[in-house]
TORGULUM-666143 format. One record per residue (C-alpha): chain; x, y, z. Coordinates in Angstrom, 1 decimal. Example, Ala and Ser with C-alpha at 12.3 -4.5 7.8 and 13.67 -1.06 7.14 Angstrom:
  kette      xx      yy      zz
      A    12.3    -4.5     7.8
      A    13.7    -1.1     7.1
REM end
This chain:
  kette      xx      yy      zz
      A    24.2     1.3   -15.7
      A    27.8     2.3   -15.9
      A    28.8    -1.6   -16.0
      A    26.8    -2.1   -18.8
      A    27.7     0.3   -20.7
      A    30.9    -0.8   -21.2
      A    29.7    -4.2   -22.1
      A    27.9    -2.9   -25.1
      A    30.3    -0.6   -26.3
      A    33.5    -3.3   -26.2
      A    31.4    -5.6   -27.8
      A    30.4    -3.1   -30.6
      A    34.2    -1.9   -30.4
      A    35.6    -5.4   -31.2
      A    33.2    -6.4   -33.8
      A    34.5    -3.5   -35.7
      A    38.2    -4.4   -35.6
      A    37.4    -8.0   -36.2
      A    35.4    -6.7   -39.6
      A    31.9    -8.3   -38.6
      A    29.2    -7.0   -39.5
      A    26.7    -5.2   -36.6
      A    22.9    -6.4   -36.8
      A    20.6    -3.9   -37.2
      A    19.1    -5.5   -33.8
      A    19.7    -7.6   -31.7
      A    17.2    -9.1   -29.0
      A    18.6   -12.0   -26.2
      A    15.6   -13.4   -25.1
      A    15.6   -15.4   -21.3
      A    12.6   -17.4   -22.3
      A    11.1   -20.2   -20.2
      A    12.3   -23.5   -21.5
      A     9.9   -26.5   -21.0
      A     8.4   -28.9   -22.6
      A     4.9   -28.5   -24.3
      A     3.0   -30.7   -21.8
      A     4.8   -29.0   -18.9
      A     4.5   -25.3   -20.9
      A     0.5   -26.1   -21.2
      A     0.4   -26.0   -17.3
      A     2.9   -23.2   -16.6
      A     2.0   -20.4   -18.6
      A    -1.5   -20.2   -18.0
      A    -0.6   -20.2   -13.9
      A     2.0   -17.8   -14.7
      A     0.1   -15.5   -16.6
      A    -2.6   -15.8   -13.6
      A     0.4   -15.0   -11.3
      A     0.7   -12.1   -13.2
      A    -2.8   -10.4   -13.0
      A    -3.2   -10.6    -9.1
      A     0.1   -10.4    -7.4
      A     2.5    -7.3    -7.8
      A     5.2    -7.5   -10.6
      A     8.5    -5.7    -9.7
      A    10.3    -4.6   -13.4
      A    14.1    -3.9   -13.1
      A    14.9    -2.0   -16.3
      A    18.5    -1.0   -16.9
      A    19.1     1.4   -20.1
      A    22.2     0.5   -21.6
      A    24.1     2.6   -24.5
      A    22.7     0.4   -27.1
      A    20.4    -2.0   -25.2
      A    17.7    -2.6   -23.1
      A    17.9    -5.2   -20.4
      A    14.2    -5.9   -18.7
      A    13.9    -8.5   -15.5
      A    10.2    -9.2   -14.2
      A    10.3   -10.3   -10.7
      A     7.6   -11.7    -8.8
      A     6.9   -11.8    -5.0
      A     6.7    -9.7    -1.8
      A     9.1    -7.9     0.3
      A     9.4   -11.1     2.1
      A     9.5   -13.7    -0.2
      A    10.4   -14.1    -3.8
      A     8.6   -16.6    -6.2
      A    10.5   -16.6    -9.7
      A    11.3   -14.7   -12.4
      A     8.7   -14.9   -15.3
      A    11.4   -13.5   -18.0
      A    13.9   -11.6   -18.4
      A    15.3    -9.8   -22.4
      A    18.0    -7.7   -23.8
      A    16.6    -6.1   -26.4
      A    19.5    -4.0   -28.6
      A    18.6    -0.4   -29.8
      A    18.5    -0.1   -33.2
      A    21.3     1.2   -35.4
      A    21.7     4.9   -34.8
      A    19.7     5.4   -31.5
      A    20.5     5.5   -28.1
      A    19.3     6.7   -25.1
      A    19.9    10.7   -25.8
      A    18.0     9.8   -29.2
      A    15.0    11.6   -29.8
      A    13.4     8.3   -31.4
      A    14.6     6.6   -27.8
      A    11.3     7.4   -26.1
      A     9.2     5.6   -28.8
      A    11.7     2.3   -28.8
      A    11.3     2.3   -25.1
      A     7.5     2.4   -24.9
      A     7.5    -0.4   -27.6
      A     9.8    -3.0   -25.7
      A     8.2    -2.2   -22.1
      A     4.3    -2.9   -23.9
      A     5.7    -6.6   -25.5
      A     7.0    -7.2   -21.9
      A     4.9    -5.6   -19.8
      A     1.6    -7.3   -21.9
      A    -0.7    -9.1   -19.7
      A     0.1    -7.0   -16.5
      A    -2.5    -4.8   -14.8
      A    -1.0    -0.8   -14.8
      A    -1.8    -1.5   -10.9
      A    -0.1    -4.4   -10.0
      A     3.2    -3.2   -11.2
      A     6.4    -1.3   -10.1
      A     9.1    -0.1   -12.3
      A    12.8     0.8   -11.1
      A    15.4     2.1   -12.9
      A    18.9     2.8   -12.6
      A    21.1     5.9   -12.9
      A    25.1     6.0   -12.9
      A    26.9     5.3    -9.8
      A    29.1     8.1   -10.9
      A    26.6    10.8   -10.0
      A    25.4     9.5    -7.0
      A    28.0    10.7    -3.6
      A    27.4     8.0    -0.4
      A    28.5     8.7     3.1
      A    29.1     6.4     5.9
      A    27.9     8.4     9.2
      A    27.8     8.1    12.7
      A    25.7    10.5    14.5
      A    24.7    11.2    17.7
      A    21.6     8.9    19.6
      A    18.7    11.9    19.0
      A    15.0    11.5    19.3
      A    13.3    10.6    16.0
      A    11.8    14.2    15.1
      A    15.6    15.6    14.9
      A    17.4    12.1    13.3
      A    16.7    14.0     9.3
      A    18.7    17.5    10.4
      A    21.1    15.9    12.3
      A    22.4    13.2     9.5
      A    21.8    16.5     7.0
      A    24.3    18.5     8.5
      A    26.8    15.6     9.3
      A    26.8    15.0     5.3
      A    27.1    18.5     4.3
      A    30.3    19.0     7.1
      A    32.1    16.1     4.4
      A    30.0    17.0     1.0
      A    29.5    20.6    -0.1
      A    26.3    20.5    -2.7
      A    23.0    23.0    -3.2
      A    20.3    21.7    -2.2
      A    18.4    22.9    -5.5
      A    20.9    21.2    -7.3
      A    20.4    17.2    -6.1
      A    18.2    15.4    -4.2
      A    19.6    14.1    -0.9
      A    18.3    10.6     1.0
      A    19.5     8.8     3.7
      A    19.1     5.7     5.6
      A    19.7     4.9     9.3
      A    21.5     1.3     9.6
      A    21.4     0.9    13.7
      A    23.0     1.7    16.7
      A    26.8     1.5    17.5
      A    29.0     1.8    20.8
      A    31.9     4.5    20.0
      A    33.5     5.1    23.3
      A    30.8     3.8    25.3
      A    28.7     6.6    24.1
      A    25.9     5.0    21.3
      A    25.4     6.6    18.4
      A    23.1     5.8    15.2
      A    24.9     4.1    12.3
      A    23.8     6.4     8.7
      A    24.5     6.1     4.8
      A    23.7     9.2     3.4
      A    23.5     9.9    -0.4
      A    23.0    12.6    -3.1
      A    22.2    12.1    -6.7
      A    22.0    15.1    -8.9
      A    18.4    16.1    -9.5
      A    18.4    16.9   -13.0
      A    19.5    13.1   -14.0
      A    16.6    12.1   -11.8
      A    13.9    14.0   -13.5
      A    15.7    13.1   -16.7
      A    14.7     9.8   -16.5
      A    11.5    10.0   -14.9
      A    10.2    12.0   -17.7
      A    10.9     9.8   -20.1
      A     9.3     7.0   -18.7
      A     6.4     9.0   -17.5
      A     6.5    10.4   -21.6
      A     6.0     6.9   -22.6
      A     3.1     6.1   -19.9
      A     5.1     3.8   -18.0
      A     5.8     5.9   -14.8
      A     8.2     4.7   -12.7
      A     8.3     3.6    -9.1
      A    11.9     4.0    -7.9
      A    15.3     5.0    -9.4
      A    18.2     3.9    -7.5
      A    22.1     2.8    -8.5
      A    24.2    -0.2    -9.1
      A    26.0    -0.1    -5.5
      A    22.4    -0.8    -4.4
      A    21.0    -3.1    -6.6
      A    23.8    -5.6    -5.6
      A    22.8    -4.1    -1.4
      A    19.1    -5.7    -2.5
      A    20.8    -9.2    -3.7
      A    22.6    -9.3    -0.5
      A    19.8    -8.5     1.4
      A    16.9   -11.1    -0.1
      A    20.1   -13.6     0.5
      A    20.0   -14.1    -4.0
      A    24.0   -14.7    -4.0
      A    24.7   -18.3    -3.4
      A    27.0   -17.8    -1.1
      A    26.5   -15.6     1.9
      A    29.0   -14.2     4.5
      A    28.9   -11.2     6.9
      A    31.1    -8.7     4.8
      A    30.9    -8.9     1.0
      A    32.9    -6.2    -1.1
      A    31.8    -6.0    -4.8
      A    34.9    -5.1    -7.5
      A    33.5    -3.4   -10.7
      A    36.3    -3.1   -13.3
      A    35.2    -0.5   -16.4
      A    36.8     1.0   -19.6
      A    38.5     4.0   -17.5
      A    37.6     3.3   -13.7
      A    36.5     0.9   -11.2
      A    34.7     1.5    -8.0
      A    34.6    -0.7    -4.9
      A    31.8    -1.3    -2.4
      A    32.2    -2.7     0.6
      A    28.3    -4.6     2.3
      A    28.9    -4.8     6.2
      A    25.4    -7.5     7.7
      A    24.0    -6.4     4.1
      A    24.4    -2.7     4.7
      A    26.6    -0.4     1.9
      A    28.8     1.1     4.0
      A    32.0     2.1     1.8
      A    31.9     3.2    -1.9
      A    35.1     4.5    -4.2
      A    35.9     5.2    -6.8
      A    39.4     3.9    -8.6
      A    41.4     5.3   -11.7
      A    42.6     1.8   -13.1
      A    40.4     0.1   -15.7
      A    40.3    -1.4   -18.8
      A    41.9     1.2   -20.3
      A    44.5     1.3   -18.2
      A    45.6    -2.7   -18.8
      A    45.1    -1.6   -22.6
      A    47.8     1.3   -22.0
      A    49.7    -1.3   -20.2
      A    49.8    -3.8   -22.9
      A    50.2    -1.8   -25.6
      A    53.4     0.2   -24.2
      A    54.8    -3.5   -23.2
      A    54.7    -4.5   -26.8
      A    55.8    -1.6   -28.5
      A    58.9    -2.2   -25.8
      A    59.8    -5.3   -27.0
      A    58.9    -4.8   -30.6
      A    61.9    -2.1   -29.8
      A    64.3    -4.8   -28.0
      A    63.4    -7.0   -31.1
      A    64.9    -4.5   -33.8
      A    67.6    -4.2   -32.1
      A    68.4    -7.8   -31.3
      A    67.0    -9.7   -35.0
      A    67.3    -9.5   -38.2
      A    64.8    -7.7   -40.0
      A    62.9   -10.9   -41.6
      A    62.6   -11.9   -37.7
      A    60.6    -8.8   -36.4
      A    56.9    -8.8   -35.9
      A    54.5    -6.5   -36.2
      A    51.0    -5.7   -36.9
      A    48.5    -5.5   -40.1
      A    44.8    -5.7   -40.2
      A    44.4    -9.3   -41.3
      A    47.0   -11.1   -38.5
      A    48.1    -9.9   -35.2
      A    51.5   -10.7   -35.5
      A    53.5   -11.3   -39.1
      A    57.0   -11.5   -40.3
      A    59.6    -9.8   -43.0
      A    57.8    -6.3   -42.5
      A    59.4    -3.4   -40.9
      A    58.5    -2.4   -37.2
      A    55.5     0.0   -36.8
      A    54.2     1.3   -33.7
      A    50.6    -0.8   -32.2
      A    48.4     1.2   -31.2
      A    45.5     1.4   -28.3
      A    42.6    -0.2   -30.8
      A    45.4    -2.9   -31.7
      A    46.4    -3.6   -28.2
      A    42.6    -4.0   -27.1
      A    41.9    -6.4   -29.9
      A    45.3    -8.6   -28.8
      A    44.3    -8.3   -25.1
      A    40.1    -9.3   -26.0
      A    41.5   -12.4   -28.1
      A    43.8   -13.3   -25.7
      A    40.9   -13.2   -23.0
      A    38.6   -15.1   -25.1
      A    40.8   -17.2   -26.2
      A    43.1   -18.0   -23.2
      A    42.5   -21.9   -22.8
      A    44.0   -22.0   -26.5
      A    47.5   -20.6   -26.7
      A    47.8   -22.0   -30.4
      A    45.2   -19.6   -31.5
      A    46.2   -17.3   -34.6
      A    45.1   -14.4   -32.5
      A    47.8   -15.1   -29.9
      A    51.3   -13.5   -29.6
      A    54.0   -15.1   -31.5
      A    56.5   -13.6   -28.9
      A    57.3   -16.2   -26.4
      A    55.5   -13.8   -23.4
      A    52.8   -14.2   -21.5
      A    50.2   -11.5   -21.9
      A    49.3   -11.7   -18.4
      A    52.7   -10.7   -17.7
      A    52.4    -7.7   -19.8
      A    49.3    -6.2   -17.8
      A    50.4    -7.3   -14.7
      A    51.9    -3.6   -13.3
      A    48.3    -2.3   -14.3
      A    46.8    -5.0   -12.3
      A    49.4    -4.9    -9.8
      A    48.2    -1.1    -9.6
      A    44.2    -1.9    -9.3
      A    45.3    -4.6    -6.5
      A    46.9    -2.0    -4.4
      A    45.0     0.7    -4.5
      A    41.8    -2.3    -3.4
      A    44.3    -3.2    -0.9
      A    44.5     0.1     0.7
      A    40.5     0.4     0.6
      A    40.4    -2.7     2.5
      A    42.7    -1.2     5.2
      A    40.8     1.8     5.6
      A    37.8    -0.7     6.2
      A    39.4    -2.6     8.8
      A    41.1     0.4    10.5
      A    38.2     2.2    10.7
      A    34.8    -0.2    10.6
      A    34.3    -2.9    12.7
      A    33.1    -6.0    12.0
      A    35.9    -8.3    10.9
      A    37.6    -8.8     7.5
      A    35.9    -9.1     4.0
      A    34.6   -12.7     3.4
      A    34.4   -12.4     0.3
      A    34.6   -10.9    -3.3
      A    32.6   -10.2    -6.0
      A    34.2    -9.2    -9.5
      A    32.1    -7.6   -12.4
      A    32.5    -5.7   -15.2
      A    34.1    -5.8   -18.9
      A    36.5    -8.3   -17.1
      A    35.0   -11.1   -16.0
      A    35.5   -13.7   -18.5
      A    39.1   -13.5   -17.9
      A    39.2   -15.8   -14.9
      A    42.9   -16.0   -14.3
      A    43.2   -12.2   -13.2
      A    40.6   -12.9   -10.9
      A    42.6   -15.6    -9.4
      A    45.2   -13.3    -9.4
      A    43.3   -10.3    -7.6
      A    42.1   -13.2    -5.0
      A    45.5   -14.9    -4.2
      A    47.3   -11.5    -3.0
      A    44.0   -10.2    -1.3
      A    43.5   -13.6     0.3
      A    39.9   -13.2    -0.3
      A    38.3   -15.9    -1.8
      A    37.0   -14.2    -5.5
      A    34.0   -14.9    -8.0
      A    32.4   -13.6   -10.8
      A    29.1   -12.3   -10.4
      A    26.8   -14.4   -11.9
      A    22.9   -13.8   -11.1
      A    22.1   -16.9   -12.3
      A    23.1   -18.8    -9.2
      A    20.7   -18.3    -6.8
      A    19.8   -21.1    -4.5
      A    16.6   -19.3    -2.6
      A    14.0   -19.5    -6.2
      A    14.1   -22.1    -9.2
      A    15.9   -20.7   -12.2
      A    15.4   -23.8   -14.5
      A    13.0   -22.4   -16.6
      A    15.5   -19.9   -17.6
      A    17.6   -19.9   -20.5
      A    20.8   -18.1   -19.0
      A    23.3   -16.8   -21.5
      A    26.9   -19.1   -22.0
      A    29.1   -16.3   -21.5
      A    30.5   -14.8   -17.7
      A    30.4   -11.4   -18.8
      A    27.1   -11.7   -20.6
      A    25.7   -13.2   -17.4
      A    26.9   -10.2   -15.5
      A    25.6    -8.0   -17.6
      A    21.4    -8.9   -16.3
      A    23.5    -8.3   -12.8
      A    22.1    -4.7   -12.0
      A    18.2    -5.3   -13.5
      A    18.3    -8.1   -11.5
      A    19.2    -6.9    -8.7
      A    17.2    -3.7    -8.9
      A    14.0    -5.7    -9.7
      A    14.5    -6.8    -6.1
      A    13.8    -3.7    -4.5
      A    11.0    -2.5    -2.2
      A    10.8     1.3    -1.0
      A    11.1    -0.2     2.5
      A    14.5    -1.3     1.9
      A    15.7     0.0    -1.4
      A    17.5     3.6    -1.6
      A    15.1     5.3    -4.0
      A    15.6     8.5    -5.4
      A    11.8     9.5    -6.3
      A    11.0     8.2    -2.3
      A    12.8     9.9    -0.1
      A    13.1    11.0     3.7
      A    11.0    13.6     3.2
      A     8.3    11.5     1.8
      A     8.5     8.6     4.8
      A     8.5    11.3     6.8
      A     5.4    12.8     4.9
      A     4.0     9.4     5.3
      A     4.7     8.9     8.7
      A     2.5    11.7    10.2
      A    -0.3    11.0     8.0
      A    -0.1     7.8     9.0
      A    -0.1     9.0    12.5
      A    -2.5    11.8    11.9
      A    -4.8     8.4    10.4
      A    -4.0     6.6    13.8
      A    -4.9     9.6    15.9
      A    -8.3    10.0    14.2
      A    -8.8     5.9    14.1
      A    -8.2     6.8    18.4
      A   -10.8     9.5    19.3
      A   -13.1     7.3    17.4
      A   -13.2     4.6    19.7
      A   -13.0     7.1    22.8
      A   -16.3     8.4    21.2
      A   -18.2     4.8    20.4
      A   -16.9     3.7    24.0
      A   -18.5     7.0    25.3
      A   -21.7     6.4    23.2
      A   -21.6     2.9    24.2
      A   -21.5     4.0    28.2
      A   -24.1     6.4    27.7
      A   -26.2     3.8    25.9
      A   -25.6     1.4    28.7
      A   -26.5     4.1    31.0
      A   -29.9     5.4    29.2
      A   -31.1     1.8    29.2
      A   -30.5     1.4    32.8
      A   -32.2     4.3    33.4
      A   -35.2     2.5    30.8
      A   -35.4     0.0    32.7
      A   -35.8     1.9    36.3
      A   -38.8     3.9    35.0
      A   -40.4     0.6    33.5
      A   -40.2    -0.7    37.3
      A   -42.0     2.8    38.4
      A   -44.5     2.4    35.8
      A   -44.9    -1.0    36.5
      A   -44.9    -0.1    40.3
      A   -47.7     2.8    39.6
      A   -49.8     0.7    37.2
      A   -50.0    -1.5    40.6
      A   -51.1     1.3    42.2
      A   -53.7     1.9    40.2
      A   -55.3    -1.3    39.8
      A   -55.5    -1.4    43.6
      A   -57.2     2.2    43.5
      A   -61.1     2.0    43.1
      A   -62.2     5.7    43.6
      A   -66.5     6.1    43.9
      A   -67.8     7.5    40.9
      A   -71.2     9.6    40.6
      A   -73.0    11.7    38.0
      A   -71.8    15.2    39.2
      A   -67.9    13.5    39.0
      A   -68.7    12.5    35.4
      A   -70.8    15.9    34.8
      A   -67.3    17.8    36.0
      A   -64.7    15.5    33.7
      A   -66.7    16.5    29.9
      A   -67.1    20.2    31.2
      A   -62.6    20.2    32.2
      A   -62.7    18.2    28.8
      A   -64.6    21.0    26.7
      A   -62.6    23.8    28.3
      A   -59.3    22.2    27.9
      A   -60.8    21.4    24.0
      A   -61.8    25.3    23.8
      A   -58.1    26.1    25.2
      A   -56.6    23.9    22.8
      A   -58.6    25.5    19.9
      A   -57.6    29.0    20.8
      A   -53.9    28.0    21.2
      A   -54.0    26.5    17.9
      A   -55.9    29.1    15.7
      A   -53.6    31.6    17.5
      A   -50.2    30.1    16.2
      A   -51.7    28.7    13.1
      A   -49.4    31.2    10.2
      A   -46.5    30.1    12.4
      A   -47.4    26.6    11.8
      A   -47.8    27.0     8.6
      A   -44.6    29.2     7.9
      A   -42.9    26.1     9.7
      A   -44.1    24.1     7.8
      A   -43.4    25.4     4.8
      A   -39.6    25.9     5.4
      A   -39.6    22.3     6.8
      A   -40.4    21.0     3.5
      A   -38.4    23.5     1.7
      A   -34.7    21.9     0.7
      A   -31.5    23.6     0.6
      A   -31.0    24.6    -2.8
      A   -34.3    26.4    -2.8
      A   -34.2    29.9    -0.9
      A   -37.2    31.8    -0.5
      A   -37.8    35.3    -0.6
      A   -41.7    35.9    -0.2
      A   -44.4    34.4     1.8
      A   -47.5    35.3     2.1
      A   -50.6    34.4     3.9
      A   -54.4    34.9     2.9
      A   -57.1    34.7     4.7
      A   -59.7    36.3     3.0
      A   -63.3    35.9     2.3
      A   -64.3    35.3    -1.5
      A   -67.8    37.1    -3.0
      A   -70.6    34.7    -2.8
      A   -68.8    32.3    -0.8
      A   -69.6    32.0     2.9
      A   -66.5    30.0     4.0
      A   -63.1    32.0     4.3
      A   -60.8    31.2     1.1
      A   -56.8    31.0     2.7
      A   -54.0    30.5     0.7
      A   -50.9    31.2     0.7
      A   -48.4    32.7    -2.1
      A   -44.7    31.6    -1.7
      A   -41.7    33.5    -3.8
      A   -38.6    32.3    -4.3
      A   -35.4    31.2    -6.6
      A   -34.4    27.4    -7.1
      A   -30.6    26.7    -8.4
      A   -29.3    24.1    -9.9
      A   -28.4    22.9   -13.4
      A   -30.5    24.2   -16.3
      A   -32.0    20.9   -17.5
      A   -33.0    20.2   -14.0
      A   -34.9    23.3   -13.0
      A   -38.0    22.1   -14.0
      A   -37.8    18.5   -12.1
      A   -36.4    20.0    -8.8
      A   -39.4    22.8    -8.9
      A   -42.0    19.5    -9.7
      A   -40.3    17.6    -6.6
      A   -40.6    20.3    -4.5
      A   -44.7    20.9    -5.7
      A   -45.3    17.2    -4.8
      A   -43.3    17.4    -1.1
      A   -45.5    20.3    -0.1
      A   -48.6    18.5    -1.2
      A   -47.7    15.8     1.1
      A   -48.3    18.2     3.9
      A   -51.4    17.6     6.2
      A   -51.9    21.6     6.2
      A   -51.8    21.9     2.4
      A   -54.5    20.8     0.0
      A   -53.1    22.3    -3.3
      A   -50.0    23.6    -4.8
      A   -50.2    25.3    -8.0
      A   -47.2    26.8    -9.5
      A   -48.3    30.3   -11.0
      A   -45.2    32.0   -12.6
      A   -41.8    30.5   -13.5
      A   -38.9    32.3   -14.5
      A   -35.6    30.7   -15.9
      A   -32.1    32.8   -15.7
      A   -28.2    32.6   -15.1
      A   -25.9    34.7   -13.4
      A   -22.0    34.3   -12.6
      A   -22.2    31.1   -14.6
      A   -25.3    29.6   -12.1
      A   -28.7    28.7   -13.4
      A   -31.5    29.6   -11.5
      A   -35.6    29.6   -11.7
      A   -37.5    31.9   -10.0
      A   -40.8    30.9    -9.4
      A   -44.2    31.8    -7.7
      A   -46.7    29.3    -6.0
      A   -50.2    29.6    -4.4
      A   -51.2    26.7    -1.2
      A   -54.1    26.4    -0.8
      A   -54.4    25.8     2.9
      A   -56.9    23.2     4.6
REM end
């Protein structure tokens, strides 16, 4: 985010001190360009694409702008990029606005239109400079203990609160130190309040966001999917801004070095400017007055006025124009003085080149792997290609610009990529962050804790998934058993049917006589049994039939012989409460009348007394009901 920040704010900086005037808005649009027959096919597929497969957004919130990337594919592949914009804030609102949120939720509905909520992921970015990385080495430890022991490693070299930032960490491999092995670590923490910052705000606009990570390992996810056209074992990426630079150093695609470096732009501003004002000095002393130059608001450099002091906005207006403008030395913009400005920053870059130097020593002293292979250079800086040359010659490390746009691994034709170095750079970190997947992306909304989290449900899930096929394979031996059991009792059935057939007892009257008298006994028993437990077969019945929401309080049984009726008249008279929602009292009390009437033992069911009521916010009926019993 840092990077383009400073972008922005040179661009607005210069425009100013060239006297142009600032556009209310400003939108770069990254369309597809294609012709109409071609566009006719495209689109439609694209915007197909687009409602099945997940769409990774990499936003990045600049000081005045708004750069958006849509990337398309899977952790393992990558398809194409559907668009990217930079969409410029309007005058008078940036990110700290309170108008921001609404700008924010505008631009991410016109780019977002056409996705599913579901299918897509939003990351963000925060500022490097809040974010403190580690290289670690720990010792081999089972997995359970790896979180404490890389915890306490970090805090031994950063001192932090724990309520203050939220701490991450990733485990890169195993490494021999002394033929002991020992787990290779990068271990970060990013201060929690930016974090929740920023998720607010996108969760305030409805556009929650999936991960927030930085810069340093937006370009870690370029190296990773294999974007940069060029790949070698150890990359180290140079970004130059208006008061610092910081240096990262990839080792097999892994962020293993960070710093941070005093010299920037400002810096080769301070430079220049003190050089001129030199030999503006020299000049006074050495010429005549009509021969001295110096500096109004119209032209950089006239003659026949007196000396005057240039200034820092001066000196970064000579050294911009001189940057844009270095293939054409006869440029009005350019220095009269028969220097080279290059010359004139050189002990600022001289400084930025050592102190990269010394990072690179501290790499090869203390990493191995082999040497850096090559260099990346972004920033404010990198249209000015001959200080790149420069920083590559006495690092003897072959040197480009980052450019995003050069990818060899997806199609980028349908893309209209912006003329300008620096402009390219600028999509470098939404690019690169619309590349990222929470299995190999540092994200500061998924951390350890919540892998970890993860991990044992997942576990917990498998565990479950485990005793569930011990008990189908149980069920499916004891099934296997029972029917092998089936099938021996069907051969002694089979065996005593046999039997029988063969059997041909004599048969008489008195035999015959004796069977119906056992007969009517056995029916007399079986009468006697069953008049004897008849209420409890009743009672069964009743609560049989009765469901759960209904509890009963009262039953009573009847058996009582009416005036002028021979037969016995029994009923039965059932109390009881029935709950459930008011509007459905009466329906569940109807369903229950028609269940009991279903019963064999019951001939009629008349409700007698209903009763509706509420306590502690629960409706209940209370009713009263008379079986008649058959």
């Amino acid at each position: 985010m840092k990077q383009h920040d400073e972008v922005s704010a040179t661009e607005k900086l210069l425009n100013v001190i060239r006297g142009k005037r600032i556009e209310k808005t400003e939108q770069v649009n990254i369309k597809e360009k294609v012709s109409k027959s071609t566009q006719r096919k495209s689109i439609p597929s694209a915007r197909r694409l687009l409602a099945r497969r997940v769409v990774t957004i990499g936003i990045l919130v600049g000081y005045n702008d708004i750069i958006l990337v849509k990337m398309l594919g899977t952790k393992e592949r990558i398809n194409f990029i559907p668009a990217c914009i930079r969409t410029k804030m309007p005058d008078g609102i940036n990110k700290e606005h309170p108008e921001f949120p609404n700008f924010l939720k505008k631009t991410l509905l016109e780019f977002t239109s056409g996705i599913k909520p579901a299918n897509m992921q939003l990351w963000s970015l925060i500022p490097s400079t809040d974010v403190e990385t580690r290289y670690l080495r720990i010792p081999k430890v089972s997995a359970s203990k790896i979180s404490n022991a890389v915890y306490w490693t970090y805090k031994k070299i950063v001192t932090f609160e724990d309520n203050t930032v939220i701490f991450d960490y990733e485990i890169i491999g195993e490494v021999k130190e002394k033929n002991v092995t020992k787990l290779e670590a990068v271990a970060y923490t990013a201060p929690q309040k930016e974090i929740k910052k920023l998720q607010d705000t996108f969760i305030k606009v409805g556009f929650p966001l999936t991960g927030i990570s930085i810069i340093a390992f937006a370009f870690q996810n370029m190296i990773r999917r294999h974007w940069l056209s060029e790949q070698s074992k150890n990359i180290c990426t140079l970004f130059i801004g208006k008061d610092w630079s910081r240096i990262d150093i990839f080792l097999n695609g892994n962020l293993i070095l960070s710093r941070d470096i005093k010299t920037g732009m400002s810096s080769l501003i301070d430079t220049l400017r003190d050089e001129l004002n030199t030999a503006n000095a020299m000049q006074t002393h050495m010429d005549s007055p009509e021969e001295i130059l110096t500096l109004d608001n119209e032209n950089l450099l006239t003659q026949n006025e007196p000396s005057k002091a240039i200034d820092s906005d001066a000196a970064r207006k000579l050294l911009w124009d001189h940057i844009r403008n270095q293939s054409n030395q006869s440029n009005a913009s350019q220095l009269s003085l028969k220097t080279d400005m290059f010359l004139m920053i050189l002990p600022a870059v001289e400084r930025l080149v050592r102190q990269i130097e010394r990072t690179l020593e501290y790499f090869g002293a203390n990493y191995t792997g082999g040497a850096i292979g090559k260099l990346y250079v972004s920033g404010v800086i990198t249209d000015y290609q001959r200080l790149i040359d420069f920083i590559a010659e006495q690092l003897n490390i072959p040197a480009e610009p980052m450019n995003p746009f050069s990818t060899s691994i997806i199609p980028l034709d349908h893309l209209e990529t912006p003329k300008s170095i620096s402009e390219r750079d600028t999509y470098t970190p939404a690019i690169g962050i619309a590349l990222s997947h929470n299995d190999y992306t540092p994200n500061f909304l998924w951390t350890y804790k919540h892998k970890e989290a993860k991990q044992q449900t997942r576990i917990l899930n498998l565990g479950i998934f485990s005793v569930f096929v011990i008990i189908i394979a149980v069920c499916t031996g004891v099934f296997i058993w029972q029917n092998h059991v089936l099938n021996q009792k069907k051969l002694k059935h089979k065996h005593l049917e046999d039997q029988l057939e063969s059997f041909s007892p004599k048969i008489d009257k008195d035999m015959i006589m004796q069977m119906v008298l056992d007969s009517q006994q056995f029916i007399k028993k079986m009468q006697h049994y069953s008049e004897m437990h008849y209420g409890i077969s009743l009672i069964y019945e009743l609560i049989n039939k009765t469901p759960d929401h209904i509890q009963l309080i009262d039953i009573q049984l009847i058996l009582a012989k009416e005036a002028g009726k021979e037969k016995e008249s029994q009923y039965m008279i059932v109390e009881g409460f029935l709950l459930g929602m008011k509007n459905e009292l009466d329906a569940s009390l109807a369903n229950y009348r028609l269940k009991l009437d279903s019963s064999s033992l019951f001939i009629k069911v008349n409700a007698t007394k209903k009763e509706t009521g509420s306590t502690k916010k629960i409706d209940f009926l209370r009713f009263l009901i008379r079986i008649e019993l058959a």
